[in-house]
PyMOL commands that place a pseudoatom at each C-alpha (Angstrom):
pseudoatom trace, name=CA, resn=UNK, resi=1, chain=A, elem=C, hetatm=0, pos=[0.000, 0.000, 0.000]
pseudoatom trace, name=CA, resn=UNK, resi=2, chain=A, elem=C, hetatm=0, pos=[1.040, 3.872, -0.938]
pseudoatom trace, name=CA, resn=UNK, resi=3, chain=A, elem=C, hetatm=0, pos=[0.811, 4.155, 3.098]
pseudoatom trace, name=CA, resn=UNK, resi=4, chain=A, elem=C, hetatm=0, pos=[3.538, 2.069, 4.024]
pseudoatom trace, name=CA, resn=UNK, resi=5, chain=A, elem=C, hetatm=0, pos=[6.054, 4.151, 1.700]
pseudoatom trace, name=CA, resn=UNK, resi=6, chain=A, elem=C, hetatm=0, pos=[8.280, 5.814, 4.004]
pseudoatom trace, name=CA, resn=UNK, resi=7, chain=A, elem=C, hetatm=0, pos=[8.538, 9.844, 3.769]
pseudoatom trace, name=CA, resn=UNK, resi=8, chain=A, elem=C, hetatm=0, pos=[5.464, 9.516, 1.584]
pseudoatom trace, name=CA, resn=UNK, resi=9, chain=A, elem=C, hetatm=0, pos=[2.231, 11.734, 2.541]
pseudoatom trace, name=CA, resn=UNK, resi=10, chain=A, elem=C, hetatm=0, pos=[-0.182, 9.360, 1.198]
pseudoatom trace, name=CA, resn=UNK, resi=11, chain=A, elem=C, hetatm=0, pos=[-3.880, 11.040, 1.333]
pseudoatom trace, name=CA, resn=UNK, resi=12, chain=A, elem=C, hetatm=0, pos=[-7.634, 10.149, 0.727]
pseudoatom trace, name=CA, resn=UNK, resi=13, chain=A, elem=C, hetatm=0, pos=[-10.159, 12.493, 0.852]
pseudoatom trace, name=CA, resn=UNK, resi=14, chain=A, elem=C, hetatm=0, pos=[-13.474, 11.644, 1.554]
pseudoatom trace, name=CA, resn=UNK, resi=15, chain=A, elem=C, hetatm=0, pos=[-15.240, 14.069, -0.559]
pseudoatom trace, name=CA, resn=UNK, resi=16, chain=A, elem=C, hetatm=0, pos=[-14.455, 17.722, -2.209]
pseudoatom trace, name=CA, resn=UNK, resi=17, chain=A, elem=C, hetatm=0, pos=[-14.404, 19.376, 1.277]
pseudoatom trace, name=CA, resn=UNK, resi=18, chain=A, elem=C, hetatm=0, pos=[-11.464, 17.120, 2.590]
pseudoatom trace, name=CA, resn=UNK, resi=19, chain=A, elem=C, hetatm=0, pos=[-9.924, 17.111, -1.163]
pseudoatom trace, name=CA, resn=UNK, resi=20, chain=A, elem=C, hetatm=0, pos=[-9.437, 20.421, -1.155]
pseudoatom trace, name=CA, resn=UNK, resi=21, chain=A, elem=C, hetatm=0, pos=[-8.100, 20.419, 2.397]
pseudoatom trace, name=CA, resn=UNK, resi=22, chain=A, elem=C, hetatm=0, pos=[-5.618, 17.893, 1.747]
pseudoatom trace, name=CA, resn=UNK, resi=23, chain=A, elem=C, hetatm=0, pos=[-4.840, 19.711, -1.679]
pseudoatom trace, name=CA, resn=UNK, resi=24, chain=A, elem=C, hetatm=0, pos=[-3.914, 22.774, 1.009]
pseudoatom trace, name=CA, resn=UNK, resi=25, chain=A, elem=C, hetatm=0, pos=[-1.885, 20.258, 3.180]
pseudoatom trace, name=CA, resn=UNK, resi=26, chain=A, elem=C, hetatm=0, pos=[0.601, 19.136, -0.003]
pseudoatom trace, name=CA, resn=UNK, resi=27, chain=A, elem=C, hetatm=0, pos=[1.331, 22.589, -1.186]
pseudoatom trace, name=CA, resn=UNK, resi=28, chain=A, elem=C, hetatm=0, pos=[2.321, 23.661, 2.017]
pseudoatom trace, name=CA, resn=UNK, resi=29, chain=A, elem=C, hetatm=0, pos=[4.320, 20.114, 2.761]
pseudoatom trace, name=CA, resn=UNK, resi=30, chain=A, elem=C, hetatm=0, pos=[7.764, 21.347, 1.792]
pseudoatom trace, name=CA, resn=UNK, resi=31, chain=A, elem=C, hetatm=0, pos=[9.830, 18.125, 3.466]
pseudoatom trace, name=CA, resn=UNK, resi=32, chain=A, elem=C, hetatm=0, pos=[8.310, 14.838, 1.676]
pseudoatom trace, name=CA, resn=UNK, resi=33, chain=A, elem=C, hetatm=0, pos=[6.429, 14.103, -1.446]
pseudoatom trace, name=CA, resn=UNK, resi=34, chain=A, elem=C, hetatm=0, pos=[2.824, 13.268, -1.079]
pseudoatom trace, name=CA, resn=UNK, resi=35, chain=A, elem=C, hetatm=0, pos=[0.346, 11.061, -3.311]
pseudoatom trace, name=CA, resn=UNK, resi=36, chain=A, elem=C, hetatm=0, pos=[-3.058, 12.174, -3.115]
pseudoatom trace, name=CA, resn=UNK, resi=37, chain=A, elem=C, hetatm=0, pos=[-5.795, 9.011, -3.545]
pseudoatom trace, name=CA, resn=UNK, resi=38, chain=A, elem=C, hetatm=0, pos=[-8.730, 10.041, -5.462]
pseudoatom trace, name=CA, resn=UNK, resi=39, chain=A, elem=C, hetatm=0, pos=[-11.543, 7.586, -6.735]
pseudoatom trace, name=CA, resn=UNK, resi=40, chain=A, elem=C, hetatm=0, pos=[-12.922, 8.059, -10.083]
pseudoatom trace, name=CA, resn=UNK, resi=41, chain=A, elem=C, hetatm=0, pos=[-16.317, 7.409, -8.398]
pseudoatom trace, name=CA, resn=UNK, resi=42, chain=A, elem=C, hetatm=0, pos=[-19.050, 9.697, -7.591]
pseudoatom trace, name=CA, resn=UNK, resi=43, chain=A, elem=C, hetatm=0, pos=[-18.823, 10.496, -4.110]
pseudoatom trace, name=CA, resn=UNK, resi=44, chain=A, elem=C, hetatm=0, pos=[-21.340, 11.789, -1.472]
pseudoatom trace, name=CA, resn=UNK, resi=45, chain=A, elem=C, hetatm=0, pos=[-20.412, 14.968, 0.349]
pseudoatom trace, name=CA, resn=UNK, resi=46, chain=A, elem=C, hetatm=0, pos=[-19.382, 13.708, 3.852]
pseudoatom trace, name=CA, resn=UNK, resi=47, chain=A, elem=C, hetatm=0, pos=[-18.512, 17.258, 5.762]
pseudoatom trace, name=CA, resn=UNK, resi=48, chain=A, elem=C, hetatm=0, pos=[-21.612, 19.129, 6.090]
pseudoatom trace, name=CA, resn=UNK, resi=49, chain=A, elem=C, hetatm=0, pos=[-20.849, 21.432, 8.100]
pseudoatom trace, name=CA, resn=UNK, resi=50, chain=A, elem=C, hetatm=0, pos=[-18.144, 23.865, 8.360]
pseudoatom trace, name=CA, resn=UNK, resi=51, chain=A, elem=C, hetatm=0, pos=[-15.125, 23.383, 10.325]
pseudoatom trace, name=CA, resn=UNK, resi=52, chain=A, elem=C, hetatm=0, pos=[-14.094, 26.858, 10.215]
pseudoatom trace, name=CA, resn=UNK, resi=53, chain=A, elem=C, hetatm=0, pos=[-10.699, 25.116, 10.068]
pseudoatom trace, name=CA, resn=UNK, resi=54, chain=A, elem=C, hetatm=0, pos=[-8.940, 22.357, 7.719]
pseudoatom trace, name=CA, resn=UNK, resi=55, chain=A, elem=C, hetatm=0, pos=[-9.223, 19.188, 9.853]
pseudoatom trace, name=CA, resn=UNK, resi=56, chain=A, elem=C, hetatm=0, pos=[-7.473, 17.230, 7.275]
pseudoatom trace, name=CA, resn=UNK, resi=57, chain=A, elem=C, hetatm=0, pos=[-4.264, 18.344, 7.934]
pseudoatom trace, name=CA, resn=UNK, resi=58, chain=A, elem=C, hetatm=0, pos=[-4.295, 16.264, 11.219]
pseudoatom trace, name=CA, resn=UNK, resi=59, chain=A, elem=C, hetatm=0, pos=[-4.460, 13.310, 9.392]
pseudoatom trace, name=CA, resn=UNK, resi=60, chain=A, elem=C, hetatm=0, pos=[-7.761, 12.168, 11.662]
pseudoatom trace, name=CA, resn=UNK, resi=61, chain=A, elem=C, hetatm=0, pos=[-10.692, 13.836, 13.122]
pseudoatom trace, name=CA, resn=UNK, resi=62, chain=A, elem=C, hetatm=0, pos=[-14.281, 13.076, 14.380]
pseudoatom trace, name=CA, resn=UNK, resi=63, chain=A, elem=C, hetatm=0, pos=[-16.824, 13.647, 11.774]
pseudoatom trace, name=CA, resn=UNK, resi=64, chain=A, elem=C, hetatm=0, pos=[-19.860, 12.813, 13.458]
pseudoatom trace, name=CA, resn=UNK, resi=65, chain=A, elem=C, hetatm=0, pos=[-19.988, 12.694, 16.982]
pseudoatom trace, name=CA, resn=UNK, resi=66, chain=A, elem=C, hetatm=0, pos=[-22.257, 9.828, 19.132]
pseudoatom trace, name=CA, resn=UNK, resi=67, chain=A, elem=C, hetatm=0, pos=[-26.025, 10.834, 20.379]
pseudoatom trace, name=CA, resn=UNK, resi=68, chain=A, elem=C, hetatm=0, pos=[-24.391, 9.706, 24.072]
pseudoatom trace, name=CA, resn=UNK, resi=69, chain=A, elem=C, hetatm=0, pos=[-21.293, 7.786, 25.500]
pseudoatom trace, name=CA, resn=UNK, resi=70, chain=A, elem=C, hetatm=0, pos=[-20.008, 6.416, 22.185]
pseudoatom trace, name=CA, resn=UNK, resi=71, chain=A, elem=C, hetatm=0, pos=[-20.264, 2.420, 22.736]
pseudoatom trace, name=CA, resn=UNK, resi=72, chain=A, elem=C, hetatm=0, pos=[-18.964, 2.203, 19.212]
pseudoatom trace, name=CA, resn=UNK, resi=73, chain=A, elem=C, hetatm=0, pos=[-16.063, 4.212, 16.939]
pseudoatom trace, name=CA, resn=UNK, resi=74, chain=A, elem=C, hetatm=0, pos=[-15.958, 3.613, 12.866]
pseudoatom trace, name=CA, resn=UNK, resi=75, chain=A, elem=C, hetatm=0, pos=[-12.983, 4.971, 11.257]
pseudoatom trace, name=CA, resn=UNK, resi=76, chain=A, elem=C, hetatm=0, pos=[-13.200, 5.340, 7.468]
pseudoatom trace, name=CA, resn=UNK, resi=77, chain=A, elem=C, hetatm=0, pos=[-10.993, 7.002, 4.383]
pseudoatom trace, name=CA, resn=UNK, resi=78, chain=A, elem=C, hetatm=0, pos=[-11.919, 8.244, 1.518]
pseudoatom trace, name=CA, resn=UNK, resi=79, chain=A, elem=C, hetatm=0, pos=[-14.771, 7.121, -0.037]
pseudoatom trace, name=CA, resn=UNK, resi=80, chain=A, elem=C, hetatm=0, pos=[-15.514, 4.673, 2.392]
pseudoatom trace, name=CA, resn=UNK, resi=81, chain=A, elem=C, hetatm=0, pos=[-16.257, 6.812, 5.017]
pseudoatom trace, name=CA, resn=UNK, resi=82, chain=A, elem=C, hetatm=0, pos=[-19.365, 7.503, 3.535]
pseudoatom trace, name=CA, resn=UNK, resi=83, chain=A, elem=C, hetatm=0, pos=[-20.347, 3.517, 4.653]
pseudoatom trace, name=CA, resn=UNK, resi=84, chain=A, elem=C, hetatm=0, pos=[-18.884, 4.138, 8.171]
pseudoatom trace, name=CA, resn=UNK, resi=85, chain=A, elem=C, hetatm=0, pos=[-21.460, 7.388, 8.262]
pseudoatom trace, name=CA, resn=UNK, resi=86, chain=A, elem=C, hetatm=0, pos=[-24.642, 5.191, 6.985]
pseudoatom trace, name=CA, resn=UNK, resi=87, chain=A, elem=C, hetatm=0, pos=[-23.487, 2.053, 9.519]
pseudoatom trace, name=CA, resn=UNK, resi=88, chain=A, elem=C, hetatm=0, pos=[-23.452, 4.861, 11.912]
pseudoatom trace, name=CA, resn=UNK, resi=89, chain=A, elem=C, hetatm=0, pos=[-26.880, 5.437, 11.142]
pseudoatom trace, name=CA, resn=UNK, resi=90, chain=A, elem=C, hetatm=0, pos=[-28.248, 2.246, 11.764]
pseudoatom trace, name=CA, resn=UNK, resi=91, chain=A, elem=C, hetatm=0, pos=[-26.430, 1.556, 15.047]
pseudoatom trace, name=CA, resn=UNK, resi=92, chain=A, elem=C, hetatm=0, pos=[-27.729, 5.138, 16.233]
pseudoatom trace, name=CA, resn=UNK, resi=93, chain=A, elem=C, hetatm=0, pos=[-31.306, 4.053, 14.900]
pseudoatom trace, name=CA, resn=UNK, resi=94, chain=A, elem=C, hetatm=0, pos=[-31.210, 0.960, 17.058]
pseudoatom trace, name=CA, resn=UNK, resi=95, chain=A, elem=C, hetatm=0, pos=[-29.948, 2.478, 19.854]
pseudoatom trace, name=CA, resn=UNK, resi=96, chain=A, elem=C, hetatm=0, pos=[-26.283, 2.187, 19.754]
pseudoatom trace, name=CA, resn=UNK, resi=97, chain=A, elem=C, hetatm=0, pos=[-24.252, 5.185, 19.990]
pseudoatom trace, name=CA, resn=UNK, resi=98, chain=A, elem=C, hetatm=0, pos=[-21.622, 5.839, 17.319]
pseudoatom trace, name=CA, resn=UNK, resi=99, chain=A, elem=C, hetatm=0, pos=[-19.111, 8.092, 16.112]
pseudoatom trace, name=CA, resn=UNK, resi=100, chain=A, elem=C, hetatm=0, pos=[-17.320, 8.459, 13.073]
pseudoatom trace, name=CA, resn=UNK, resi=101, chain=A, elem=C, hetatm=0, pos=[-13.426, 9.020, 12.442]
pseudoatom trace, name=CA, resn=UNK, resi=102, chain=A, elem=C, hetatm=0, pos=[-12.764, 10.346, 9.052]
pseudoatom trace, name=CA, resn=UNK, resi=103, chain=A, elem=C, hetatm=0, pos=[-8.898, 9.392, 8.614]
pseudoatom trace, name=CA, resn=UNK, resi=104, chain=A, elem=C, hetatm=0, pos=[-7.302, 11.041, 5.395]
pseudoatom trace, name=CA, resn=UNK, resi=105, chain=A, elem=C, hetatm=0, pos=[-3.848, 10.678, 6.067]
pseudoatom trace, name=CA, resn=UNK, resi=106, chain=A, elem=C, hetatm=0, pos=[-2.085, 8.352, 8.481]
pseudoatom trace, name=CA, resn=UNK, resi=107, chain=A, elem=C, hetatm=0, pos=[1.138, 9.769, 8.480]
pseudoatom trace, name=CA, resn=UNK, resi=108, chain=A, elem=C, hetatm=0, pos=[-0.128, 13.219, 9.572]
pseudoatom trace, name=CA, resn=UNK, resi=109, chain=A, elem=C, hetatm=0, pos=[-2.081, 11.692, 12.648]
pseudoatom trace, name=CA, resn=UNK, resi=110, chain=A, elem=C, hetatm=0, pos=[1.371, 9.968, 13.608]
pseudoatom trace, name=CA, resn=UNK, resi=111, chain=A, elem=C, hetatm=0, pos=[2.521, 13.726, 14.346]
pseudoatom trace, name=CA, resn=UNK, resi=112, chain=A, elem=C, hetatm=0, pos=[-0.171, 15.024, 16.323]
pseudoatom trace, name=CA, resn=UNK, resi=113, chain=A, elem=C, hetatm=0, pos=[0.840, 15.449, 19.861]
pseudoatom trace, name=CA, resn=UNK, resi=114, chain=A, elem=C, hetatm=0, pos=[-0.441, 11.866, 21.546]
pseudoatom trace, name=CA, resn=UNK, resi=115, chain=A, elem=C, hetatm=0, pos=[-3.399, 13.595, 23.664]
pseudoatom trace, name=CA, resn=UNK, resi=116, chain=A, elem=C, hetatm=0, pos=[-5.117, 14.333, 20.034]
pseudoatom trace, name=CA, resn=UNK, resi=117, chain=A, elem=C, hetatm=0, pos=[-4.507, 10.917, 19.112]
pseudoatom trace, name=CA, resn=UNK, resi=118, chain=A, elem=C, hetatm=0, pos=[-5.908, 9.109, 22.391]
pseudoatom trace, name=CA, resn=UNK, resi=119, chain=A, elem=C, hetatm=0, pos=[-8.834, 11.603, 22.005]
pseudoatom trace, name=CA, resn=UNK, resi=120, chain=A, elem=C, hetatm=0, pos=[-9.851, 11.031, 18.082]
pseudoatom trace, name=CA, resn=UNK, resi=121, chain=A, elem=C, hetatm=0, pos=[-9.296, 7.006, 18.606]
pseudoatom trace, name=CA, resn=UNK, resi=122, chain=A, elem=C, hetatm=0, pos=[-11.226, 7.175, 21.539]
pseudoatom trace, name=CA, resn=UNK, resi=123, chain=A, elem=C, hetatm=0, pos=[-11.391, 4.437, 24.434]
pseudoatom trace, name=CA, resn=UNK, resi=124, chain=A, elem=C, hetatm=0, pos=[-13.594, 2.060, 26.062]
pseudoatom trace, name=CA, resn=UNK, resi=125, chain=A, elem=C, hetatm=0, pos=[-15.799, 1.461, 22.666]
pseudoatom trace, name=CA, resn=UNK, resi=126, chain=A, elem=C, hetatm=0, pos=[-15.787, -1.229, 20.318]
pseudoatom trace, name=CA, resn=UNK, resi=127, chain=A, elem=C, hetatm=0, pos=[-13.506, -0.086, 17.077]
pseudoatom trace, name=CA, resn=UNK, resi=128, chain=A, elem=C, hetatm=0, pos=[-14.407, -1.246, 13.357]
pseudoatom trace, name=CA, resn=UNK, resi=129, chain=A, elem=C, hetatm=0, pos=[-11.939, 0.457, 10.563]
pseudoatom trace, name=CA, resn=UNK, resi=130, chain=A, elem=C, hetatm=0, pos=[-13.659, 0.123, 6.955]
pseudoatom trace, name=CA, resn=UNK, resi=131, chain=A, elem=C, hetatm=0, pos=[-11.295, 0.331, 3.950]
pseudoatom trace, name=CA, resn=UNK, resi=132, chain=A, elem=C, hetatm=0, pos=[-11.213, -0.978, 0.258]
pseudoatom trace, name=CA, resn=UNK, resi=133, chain=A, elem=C, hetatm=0, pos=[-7.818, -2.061, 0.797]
pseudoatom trace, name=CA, resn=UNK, resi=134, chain=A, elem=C, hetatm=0, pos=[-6.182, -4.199, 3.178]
pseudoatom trace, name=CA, resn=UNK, resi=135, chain=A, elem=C, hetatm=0, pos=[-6.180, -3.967, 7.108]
pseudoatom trace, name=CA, resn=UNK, resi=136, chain=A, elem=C, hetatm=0, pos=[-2.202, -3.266, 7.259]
pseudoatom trace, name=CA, resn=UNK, resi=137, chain=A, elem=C, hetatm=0, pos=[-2.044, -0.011, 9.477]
pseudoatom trace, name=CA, resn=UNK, resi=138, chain=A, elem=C, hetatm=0, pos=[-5.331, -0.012, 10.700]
pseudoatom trace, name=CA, resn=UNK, resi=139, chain=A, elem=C, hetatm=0, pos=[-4.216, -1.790, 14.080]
pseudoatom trace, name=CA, resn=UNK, resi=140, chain=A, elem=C, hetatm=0, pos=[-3.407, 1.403, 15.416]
pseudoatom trace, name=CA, resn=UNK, resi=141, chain=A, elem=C, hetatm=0, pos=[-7.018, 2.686, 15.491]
pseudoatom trace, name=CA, resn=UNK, resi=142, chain=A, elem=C, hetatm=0, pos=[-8.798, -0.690, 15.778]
pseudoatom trace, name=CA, resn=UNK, resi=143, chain=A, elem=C, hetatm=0, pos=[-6.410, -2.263, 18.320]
pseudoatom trace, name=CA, resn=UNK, resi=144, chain=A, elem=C, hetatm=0, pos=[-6.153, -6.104, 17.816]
pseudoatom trace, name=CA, resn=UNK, resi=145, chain=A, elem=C, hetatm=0, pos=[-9.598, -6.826, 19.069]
pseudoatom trace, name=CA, resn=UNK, resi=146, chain=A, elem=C, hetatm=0, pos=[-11.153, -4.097, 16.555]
pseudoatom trace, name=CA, resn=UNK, resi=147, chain=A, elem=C, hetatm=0, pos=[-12.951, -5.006, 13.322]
pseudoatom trace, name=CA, resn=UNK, resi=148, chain=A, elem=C, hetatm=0, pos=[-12.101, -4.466, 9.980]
pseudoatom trace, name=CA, resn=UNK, resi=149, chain=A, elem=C, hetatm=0, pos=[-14.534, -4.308, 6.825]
pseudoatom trace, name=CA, resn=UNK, resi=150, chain=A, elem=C, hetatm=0, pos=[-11.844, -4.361, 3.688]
pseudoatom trace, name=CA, resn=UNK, resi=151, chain=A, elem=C, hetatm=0, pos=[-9.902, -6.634, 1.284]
pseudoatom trace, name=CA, resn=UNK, resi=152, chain=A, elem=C, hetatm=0, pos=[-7.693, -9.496, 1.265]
pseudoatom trace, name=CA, resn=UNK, resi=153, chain=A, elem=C, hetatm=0, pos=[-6.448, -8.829, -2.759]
pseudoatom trace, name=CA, resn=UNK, resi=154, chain=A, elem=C, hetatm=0, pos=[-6.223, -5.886, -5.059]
pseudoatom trace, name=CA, resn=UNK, resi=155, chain=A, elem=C, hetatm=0, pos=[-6.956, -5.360, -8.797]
pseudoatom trace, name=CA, resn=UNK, resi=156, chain=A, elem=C, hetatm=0, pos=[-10.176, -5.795, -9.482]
pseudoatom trace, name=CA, resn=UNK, resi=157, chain=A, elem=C, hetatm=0, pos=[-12.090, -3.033, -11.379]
pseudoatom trace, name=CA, resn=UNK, resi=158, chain=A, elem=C, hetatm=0, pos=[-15.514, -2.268, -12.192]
pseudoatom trace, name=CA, resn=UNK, resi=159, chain=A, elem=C, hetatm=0, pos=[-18.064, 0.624, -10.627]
pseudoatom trace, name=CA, resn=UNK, resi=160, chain=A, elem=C, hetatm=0, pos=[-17.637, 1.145, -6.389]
pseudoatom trace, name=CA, resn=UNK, resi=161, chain=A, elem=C, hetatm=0, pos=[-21.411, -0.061, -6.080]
pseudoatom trace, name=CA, resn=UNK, resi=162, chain=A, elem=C, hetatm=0, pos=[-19.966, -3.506, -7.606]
pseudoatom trace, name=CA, resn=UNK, resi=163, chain=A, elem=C, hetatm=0, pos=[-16.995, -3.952, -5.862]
pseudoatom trace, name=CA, resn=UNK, resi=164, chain=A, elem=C, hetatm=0, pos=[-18.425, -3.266, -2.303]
pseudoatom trace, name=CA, resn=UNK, resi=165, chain=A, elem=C, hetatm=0, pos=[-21.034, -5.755, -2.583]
pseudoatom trace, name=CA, resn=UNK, resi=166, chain=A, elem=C, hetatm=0, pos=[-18.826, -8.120, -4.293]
pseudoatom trace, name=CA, resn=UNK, resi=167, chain=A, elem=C, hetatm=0, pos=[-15.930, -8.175, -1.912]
pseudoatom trace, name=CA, resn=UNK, resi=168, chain=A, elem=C, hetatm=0, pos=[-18.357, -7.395, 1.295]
pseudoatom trace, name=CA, resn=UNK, resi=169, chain=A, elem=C, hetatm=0, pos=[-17.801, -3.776, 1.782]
pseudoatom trace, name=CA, resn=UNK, resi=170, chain=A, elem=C, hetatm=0, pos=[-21.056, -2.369, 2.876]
pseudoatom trace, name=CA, resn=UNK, resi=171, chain=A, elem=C, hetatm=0, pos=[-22.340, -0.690, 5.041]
pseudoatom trace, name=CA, resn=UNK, resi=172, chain=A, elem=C, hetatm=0, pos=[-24.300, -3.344, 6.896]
pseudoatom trace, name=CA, resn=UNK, resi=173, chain=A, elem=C, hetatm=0, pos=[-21.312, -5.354, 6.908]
pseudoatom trace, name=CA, resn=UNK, resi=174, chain=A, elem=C, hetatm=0, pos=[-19.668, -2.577, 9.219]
pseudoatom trace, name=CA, resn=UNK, resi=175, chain=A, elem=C, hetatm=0, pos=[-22.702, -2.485, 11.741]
pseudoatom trace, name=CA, resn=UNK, resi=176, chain=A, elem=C, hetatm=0, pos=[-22.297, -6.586, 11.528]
pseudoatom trace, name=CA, resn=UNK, resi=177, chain=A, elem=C, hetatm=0, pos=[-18.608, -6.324, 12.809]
pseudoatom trace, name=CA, resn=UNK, resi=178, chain=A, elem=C, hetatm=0, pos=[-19.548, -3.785, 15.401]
pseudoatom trace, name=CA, resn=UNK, resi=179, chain=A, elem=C, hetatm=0, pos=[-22.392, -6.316, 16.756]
pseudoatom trace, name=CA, resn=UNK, resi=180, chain=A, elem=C, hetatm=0, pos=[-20.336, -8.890, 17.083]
pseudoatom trace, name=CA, resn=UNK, resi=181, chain=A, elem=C, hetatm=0, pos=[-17.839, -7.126, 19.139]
pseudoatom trace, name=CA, resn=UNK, resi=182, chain=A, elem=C, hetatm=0, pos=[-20.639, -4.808, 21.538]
for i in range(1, 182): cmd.bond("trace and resi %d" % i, "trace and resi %d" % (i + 1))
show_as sticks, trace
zoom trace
């Protein structure tokens, strides 16, 4: 994976909102190259609301905080966070309350200062990560008990909608993985 590239920024956006934040984040990264990850899909707008700030340039953030005590976390990048967001609302709709972690850029979230990190990963809830790729890097959000919706193989292309339900990346298999583990 791009990721695992050392002195690589590797990025993906969730929608326009974070593209264009992590668009900011490469000009301004003078020290290493980066790789931006864009999908040729259509993609849903994810940040609705304005930050007043780019929160893409921390590499990780909460995008959608739980209606209580968060009981479960689901961490996403780019265009799969929009599944982590509609698992999110099914768990909420049956009671369970979830937040989302929109994670653009790994490398970046390495150098926040560790309080930020404890506090976006969260404690004391039930992780699932949810990638098209594989689940190399994820333990550091998920932990080793954490869940992980994603893929065991690479190369196969056809539209998102086919892929996801072909390899098992939807958004009920997220809320699945978090059941299992509540």
């Amino acid at each position: 994976a791009l990721r695992a590239i050392p002195n690589l920024l590797t990025m993906r956006p969730a929608d326009t909102v974070e593209a264009l934040e992590c668009w900011q984040v490469a000009l301004q990264h003078k020290t290493t190259p980066t790789a931006m990850c864009l999908s040729r899909q259509k993609t849903p707008a994810v940040r609705v609301t304005d930050a007043g700030e780019n929160l893409s340039r921390k590499g990780a953030y909460e995008l959608k905080a739980a209606s209580g005590p968060a009981k479960v976390t689901l961490f996403g990048t780019g265009t799969e966070v929009a599944l982590a967001l509609k698992a999110a609302e099914t768990l909420e709709a049956e009671g369970v309350p979830t937040r989302v972690v929109s994670v653009p850029c790994f490398a970046l979230f390495e150098q926040q200062p560790k309080a930020y990190q404890d506090a976006v990963i969260g404690r004391g809830a039930v992780r699932v990560a949810v990638e098209a790729a594989v689940k190399q890097g994820w333990e550091r959000f998920i932990g080793e008990d954490g869940g992980f919706v994603g893929m065991t193989g690479f190369g196969a292309s056809a539209p998102a909608e086919i892929l996801y339900r072909e390899f098992g990346i939807t958004a009920e298999a997220v809320v699945e993985a978090a059941k299992a583990r509540l």
